[in-house]
N, C-alpha and C positions, 0 to 999 in steps of 0.2 A: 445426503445431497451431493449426488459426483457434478462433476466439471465436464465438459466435454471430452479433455483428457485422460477422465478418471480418477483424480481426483475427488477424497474425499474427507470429511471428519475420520479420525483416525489412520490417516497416511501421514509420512513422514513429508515432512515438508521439503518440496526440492529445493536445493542448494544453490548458493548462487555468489559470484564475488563481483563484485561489479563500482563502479566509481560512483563518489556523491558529495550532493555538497555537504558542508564546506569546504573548499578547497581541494576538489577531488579525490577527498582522501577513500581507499577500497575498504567499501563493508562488504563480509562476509555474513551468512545468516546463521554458521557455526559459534561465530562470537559469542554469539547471546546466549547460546545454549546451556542449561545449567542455571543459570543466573536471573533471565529473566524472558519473559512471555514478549509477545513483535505482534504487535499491529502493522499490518502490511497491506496498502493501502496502493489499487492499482489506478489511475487517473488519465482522461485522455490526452491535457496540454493544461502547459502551465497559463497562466493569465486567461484564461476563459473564467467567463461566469458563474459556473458551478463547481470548476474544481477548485476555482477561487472562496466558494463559501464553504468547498470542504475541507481544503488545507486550514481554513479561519477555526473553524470548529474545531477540527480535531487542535489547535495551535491552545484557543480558549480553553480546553478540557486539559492539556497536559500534564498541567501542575498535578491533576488527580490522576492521570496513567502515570507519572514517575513514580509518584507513592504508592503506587500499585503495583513495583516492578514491570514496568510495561515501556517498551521502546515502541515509538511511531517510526514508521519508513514510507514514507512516498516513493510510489515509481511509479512514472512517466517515458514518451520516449524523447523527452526533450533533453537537449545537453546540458553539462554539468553550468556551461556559463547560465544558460538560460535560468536553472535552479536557483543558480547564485542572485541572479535579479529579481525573483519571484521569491526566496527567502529575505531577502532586503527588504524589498518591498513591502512584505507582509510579515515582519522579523518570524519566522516560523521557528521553533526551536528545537526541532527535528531536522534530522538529513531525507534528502533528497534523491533519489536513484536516478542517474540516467543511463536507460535500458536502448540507445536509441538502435540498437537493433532487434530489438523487440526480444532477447533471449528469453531474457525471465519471465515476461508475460506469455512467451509461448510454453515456459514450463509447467506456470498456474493456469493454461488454458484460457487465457482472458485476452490470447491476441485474435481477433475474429473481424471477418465480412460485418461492414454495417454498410447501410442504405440509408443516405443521407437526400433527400428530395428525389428521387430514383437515381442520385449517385450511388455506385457501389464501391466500395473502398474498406483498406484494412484499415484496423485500429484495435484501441483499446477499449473492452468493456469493464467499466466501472466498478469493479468488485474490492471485496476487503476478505481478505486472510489473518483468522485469529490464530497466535502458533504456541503453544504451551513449553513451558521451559523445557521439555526432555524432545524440544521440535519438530512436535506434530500439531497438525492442524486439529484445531480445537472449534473454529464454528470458519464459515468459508459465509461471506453474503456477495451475491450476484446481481445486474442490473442495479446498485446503488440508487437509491433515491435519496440524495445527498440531505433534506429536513429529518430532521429525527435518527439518524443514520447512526451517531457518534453518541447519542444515547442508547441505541441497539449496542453497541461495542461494548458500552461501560456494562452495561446488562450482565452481558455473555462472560465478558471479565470477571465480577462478581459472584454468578455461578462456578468459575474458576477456583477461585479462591489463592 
């Protein structure tokens, strides 16, 4: 499954160091490496509808992606404050990326032309990056349909191992 990009299952996962909440502190995607598998989870804006029920979900499953070695990251191009209120709000127990210049979504291919009532405008498409400890992508999902989404994830994890 490539990316527009080119991106695919078995590419190293691009790199990326970038600010989140809480407190803006920089995650890198080398941290994790070794240690433990990233759920990377790309979303259009915080406090909308849907990406409100998917930060909820993936928030709800956590407990079982930590005991999974499994880190969750959101990115967004919304800023760090903005995170900060949308993680409040919905206590999320994951960080937050704020990418607001679209870098990292332009690296996973998911910054793209959408057409919204015959507006055309850039944005973010909805995809998840699964990345395996040695930080390569391990399953990529495109156009998310936020119902049942985060039990596709637990899925692909558990084929993991």
């Amino acid at each position: 499954m490539a990316a527009a990009n080119g991106l695919k299952v078995g590419d190293r996962a691009p790199a990326f160091h970038a600010a989140a909440s809480p407190g803006g502190k920089k995650i890198r995607l080398s941290q994790f490496k070794g240690e433990k598998h990233v759920v990377l989870y790309f979303y259009p804006r915080d406090n909308t509808p849907g990406c409100t029920t998917e930060a909820c979900d993936f928030r709800d499953a956590s407990v079982d992606f930590d005991a999974s070695d499994v880190v969750i990251l959101g990115v967004s191009t919304d800023s760090v404050e903005s995170h900060e209120k949308f993680t409040d709000k919905f206590e999320l127990p994951f960080p937050l990326i704020a990418d607001e210049k679209h870098e990292i979504a332009e690296k996973y291919g998911v910054w793209v032309e959408k057409n919204m009532y015959g507006k055309k405008s850039m944005g973010i498409l909805r995809s998840t990056f699964l990345i395996d400890k040695q930080g390569k992508i391990a399953r990529i999902w495109r156009r998310v349909k936020v119902n049942g989404h985060v039990s596709a994830v637990q899925e692909a994890l558990a084929e993991l191992g």
